[in-house]
C-alpha positions, 0 to 999 in steps of 0.5 A: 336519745332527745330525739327518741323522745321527740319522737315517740311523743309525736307518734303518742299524740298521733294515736291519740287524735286517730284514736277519735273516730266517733260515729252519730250512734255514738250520741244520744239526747239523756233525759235530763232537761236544761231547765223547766223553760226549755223541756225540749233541750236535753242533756247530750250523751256519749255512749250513755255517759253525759257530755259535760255542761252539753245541752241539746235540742237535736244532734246533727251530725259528726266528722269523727272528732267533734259532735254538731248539734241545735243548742237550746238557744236555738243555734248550731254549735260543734262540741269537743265529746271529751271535754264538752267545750263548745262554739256556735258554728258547723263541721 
């Protein structure tokens, strides 16, 4: 029965991953902005819902899992879509 278990949370968490297969439409840039020095970094969207905390100057692409976009300091950054964290770098 323990192994069952074991099991059946592997397959769960399986799905789960397989589950996140986001496309570039997808995301879109709202109309809130960051602030008034930055008018051009927009608050990022997934399937019209807001990102939390996820500012962009443009979208870039995405693997499916993660979103890659310009952050408003300028620099490429890869986001978590769920949970809005975030960290410089590519896909």
């Amino acid at each position: 029965m323990k192994y069952q278990i074991i099991l059946l949370a592997i397959f769960a968490a399986m799905l789960s991953a397989c589950a996140d297969n986001y496309k570039e439409s997808d995301f879109s840039i709202g109309t809130a902005i960051y602030n008034s020095d930055s008018p051009d970094c927009k608050q990022a969207l997934l399937n019209g819902k807001p990102i939390p905390g996820v500012f962009l100057k443009k979208i870039d692409k995405t693997n499916g899992v993660s979103l890659q976009g310009i952050a408003c300091h300028g620099v490429s950054i890869v986001i978590d879509p769920k949970t809005g964290v975030w960290k410089e770098g590519n896909i």
